[in-house]
SEZA-339170 format. One line per 5 residues: number of its first residue (from 0); their letters; for each residue x, y, z of C-alpha. Coordinates in steps of 0.05 Angstrom, whole numbers. Layout:
# SEZA-339170
NUM	a	X:Y:Z  ...
# end
This chain:
# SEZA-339170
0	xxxxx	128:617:1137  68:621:1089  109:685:1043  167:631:1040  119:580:1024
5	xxxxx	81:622:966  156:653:944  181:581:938  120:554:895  120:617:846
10	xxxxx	197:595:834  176:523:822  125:552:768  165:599:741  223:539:734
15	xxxxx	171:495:697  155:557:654  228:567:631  238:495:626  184:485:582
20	xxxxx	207:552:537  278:507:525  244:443:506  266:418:448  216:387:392
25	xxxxx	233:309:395  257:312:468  222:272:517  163:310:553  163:283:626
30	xxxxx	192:337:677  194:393:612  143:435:657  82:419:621  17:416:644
35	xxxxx	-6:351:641  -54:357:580  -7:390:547  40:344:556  -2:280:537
40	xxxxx	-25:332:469  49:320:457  57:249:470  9:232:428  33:268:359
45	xxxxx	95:234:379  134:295:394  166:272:441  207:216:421  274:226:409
50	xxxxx	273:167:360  221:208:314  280:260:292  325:203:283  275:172:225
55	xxxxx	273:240:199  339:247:188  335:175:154  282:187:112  325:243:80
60	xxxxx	395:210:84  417:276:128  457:284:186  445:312:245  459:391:234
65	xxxxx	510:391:296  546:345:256  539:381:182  552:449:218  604:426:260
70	xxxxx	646:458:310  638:531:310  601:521:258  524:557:244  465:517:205
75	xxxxx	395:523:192  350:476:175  273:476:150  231:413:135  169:428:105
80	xxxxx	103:381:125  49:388:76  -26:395:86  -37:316:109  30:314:156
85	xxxxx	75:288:98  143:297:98  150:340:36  227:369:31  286:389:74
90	xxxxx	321:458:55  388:468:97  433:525:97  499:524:136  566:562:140
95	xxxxx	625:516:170  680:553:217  729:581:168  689:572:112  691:627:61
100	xxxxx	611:618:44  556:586:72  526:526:30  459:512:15  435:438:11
105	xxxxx	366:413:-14  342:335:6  281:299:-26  252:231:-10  264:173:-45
110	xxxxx	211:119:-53  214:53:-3  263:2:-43  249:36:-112  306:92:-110
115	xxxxx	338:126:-49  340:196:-17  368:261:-74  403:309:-56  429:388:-87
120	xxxxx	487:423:-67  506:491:-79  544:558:-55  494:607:-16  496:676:-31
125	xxxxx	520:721:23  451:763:20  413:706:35  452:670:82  457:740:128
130	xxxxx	385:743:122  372:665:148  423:697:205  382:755:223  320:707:233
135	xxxxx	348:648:270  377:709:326  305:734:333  273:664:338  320:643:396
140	xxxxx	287:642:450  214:613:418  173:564:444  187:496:408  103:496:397
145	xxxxx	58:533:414  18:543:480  -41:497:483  -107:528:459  -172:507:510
150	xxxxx	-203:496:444  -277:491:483  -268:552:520  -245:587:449  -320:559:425
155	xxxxx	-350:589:479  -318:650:473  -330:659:400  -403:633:409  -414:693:448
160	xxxxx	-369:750:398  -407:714:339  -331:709:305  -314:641:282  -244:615:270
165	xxxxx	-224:563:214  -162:541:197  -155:471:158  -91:438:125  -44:484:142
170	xxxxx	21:461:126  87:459:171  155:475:183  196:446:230  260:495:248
175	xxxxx	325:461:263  385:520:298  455:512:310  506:558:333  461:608:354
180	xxxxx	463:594:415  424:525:447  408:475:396  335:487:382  281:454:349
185	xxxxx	213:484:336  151:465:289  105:518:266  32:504:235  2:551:193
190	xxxxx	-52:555:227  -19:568:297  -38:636:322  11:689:324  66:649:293
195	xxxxx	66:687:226  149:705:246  165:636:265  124:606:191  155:661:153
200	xxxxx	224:644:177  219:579:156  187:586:94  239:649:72  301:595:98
205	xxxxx	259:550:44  261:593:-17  334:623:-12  357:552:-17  305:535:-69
210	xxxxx	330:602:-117  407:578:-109  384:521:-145  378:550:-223  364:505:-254
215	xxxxx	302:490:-217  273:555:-234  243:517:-300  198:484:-262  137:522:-277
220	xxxxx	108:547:-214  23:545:-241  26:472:-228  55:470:-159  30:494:-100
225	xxxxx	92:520:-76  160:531:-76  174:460:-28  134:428:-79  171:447:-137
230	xxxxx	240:439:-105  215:366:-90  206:354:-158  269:387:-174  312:335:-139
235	xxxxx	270:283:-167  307:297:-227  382:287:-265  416:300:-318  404:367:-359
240	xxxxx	349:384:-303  330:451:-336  303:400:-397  274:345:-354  237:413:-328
245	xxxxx	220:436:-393  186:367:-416  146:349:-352  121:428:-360  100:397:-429
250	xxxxx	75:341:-400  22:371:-338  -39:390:-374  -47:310:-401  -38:282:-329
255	xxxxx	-105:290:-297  -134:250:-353  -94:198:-361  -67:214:-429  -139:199:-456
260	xxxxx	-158:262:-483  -160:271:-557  -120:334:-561  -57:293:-529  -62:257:-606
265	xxxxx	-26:330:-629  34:316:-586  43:243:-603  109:232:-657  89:201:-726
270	xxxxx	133:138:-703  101:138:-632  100:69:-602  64:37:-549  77:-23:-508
275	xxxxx	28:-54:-455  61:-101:-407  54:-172:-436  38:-161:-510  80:-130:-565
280	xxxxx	92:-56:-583  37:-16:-621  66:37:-668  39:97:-707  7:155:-664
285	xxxxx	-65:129:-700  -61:51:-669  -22:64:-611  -66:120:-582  -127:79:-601
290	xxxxx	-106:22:-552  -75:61:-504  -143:98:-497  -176:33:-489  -139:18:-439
295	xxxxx	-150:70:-401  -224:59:-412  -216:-14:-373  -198:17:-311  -198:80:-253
300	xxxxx	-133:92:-260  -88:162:-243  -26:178:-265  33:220:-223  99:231:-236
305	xxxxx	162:193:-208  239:216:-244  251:243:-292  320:257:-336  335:304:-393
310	xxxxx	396:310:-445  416:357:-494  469:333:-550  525:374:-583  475:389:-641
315	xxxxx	430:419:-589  372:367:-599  340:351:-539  312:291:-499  279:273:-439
320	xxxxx	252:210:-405  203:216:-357  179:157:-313  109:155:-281  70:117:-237
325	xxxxx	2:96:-260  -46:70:-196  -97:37:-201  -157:68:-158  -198:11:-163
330	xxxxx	-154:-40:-122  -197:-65:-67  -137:-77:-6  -146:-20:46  -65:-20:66
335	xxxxx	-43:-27:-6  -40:13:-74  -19:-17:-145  15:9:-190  48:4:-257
340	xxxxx	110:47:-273  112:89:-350  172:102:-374  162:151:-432  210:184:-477
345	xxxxx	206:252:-507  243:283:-561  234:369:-575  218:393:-650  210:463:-660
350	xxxxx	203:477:-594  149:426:-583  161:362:-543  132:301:-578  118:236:-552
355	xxxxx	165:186:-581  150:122:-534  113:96:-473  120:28:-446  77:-7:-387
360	xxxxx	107:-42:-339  76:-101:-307  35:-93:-244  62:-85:-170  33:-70:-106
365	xxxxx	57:-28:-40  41:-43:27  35:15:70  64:15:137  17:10:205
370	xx	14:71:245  4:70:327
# end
C-alpha cells in the first residue's frame, strides 16, 4: 500500500513538472505545477495575466500570431524589452500555408495620442527564414522562464567558492511560436543562466528581419546600442527613409548638447531661421544661434528624437525634416515630463546637411500612467 502510495505521488510530481514545462508566458499560474514561490515570483511581474499579452499586442497594433500565421500556417515572433523593461520593438517572421515566401514584418511604438503604432513589410529571404525554422524546432519543448534561482542559497554558495555573479540590465526577448507544434510563449533575460540558445534565438529572429529592411541599413550603427534600437528608429521614419537616415546620422553628435555647442554654428545655412514659440522668427545663422543658445542657457533641458521624413527631388537635391522632443529636466511634477516638440528642416549641399530651420513649439506636459 505504501509503494502505491509513493508511485502515485512521484506521478503527481512528475504531472506538475510537465505541466509547468507547457506553461505558456501570459497564462494564468494557479494549478501550472509551480511551487508556490515560484508561482507568486510570477504573479507579481504580472506574467501571468492573460490580459498583459493582449496590451502587448495593442501597444504594437499586431495581431495575435495564430491569426497572422493562420491555418497551417508557421510564425515567429520576437519582442525585444530593453534594459529598464521597456517595450522596445517587435520583429515577426511568418510563412502562410501556400505561400510562396515567408514575410517579415517589423512594429514600432507610437507615442500615447501624438502618432500611432508603424509598421514595415517585406519578403523574407529563404536563408533566413529556414534558419528562424531550424531554431523554433530546437526551442520546442523550453521552459517558458526559467527555473527559479534560491538567490540566498546562490550567496551562500558563492560566499564560500569566493566567485561572485553580476548581471545588471540585461535586456529581453520574449519568443512567440506557431505551427511548430503547441503555441508557445517564452521570455528570456540576458542574464538568465544557461539560456544563451533561447537569447540567441531571439535576437538572430531579430536581425534577419531587421537586414530585409534596406533601407534601414543607413542608420549608423555607433549611435545605437543595437540592432532593436536602430530598427526602432527605422520605423519611426517615412518617406525616402535611407535620407531621413542619412540626416539624423548628421544630426547625433549635436544632441547631447542641446545644439549649444559652437561647432554646430558650421552646419547652420546662411538663411537659417529660428522661431521660439510666442515671438517672431530670428534669421541669419549669427542671430538665430545667438538666441537659440540663450535659450538653452535658461534651462536643463535634453533633446531626443521623435520622426523623422526625408525626400529626394528629380534634380537629386535632398531634404529632410526631422522632429524632436525637447524636455525639460527641471519640471518639478514626479508623474509628469514637459516637453516642447522641434521640428527642423534640413537641406544637403555637397554632401553636407545644413540646417535650414527650427521652430519651437509651445509647451506640453505628459502624465505617466500609475503602475500596481
Amino acid at each position: 500500500m505504501r509503494l502505491g502510495v509513493a508511485v502515485f505521488a512521484v506521478s503527481l510530481l512528475c504531472c506538475a513538472a510537465a505541466h509547468a514545462q507547457e506553461w505558456n508566458l501570459y497564462s494564468p499560474c494557479r494549478d501550472a505545477g509551480f511551487s508556490e514561490r515560484e508561482r507568486q515570483a510570477l504573479e507579481e511581474d504580472g506574467k501571468c495575466d492573460p490580459g498583459a499579452l493582449a496590451d502587448i499586442y495593442h501597444a504594437f497594433a499586431a495581431p495575435p500570431l495564430a491569426e497572422l500565421a493562420g491555418e497551417r500556417g508557421r510564425g515567429v515572433r520576437v519582442t525585444v524589452i530593453d534594459d529598464y523593461g521597456r517595450l522596445v520593438v517587435v520583429a515577426d517572421a511568418v510563412r502562410r500555408a501556400g505561400a510562396s515566401n515567408a514575410i517579415a514584418i517589423a512594429r514600432g511604438l507610437g507615442d500615447s495620442d501624438r502618432r500611432p503604432p508603424s509598421m514595415m513589410e517585406a519578403e523574407l529571404e529563404n536563408d533566413a527564414w529556414e534558419g528562424i525554422v531550424r531554431r523554433a524546432r530546437s526551442q520546442a519543448r523550453a521552459r517558458a522562464v526559467p527555473p527559479l534561482i534560491d538567490w540566498a542559497a546562490r550567496r551562500a554558495q558563492e560566499a564560500d567558492e569566493e566567485v561572485i555573479t553580476i548581471c545588471l540590465h540585461g535586456w529581453s526577448v520574449m519568443i512567440e511560436t506557431f505551427g511548430f507544434g503547441r503555441p508557445r510563449v517564452i521570455e528570456r533575460n540576458a542574464c538568465d543562466e544557461n539560456s544563451d540558445d533561447i537569447v540567441d534565438f531571439g535576437w538572430r529572429t531579430m536581425r534577419y528581419v531587421f537586414d530585409t529592411f534596406d533601407e534601414c541599413a543607413f542608420v549608423d550603427r555607433q549611435f545605437y546600442r543595437n540592432e532593436a534600437r536602430r530598427l526602432s528608429f527605422c520605423l519611426a521614419l517615412t518617406g525616402e527613409i535611407a535620407v531621413a537616415a542619412s540626416a539624423s546620422n548628421a544630426v547625433q553628435p549635436f544632441m547631447y548638447d542641446q545644439f549649444a555647442s559652437q561647432r554646430l554654428f558650421y552646419i547652420l545655412a546662411e538663411d537659417f531661421s529660428l522661431t521660439l514659440d510666442g515671438e517672431g522668427a530670428v534669421i541669419g545663422a549669427d542671430a538665430a544661434f545667438a538666441r537659440w543658445r540663450s535659450f538653452s542657457d535658461s534651462g536643463d533641458y535634453e533633446l531626443s528624437f521623435d520622426t523623422g521624413s526625408g525626400a529626394e527631388d528629380d534634380g537629386g537635391r535632398q531634404t529632410a525634416q526631422l522632429n524632436l522632443l525637447l524636455f525639460d529636466n527641471a519640471w518639478p511634477e514626479e508623474d509628469q515630463a514637459r516637453f516642447a516638440e522641434i521640428v527642423s528642416i534640413w537641406r544637403r549641399e555637397d554632401q553636407i546637411w545644413l540646417l535650414q530651420s527650427a521652430q519651437v513649439g509651445p509647451w506640453q506636459t505628459f502624465t505617466f500612467e500609475a503602475r500596481d
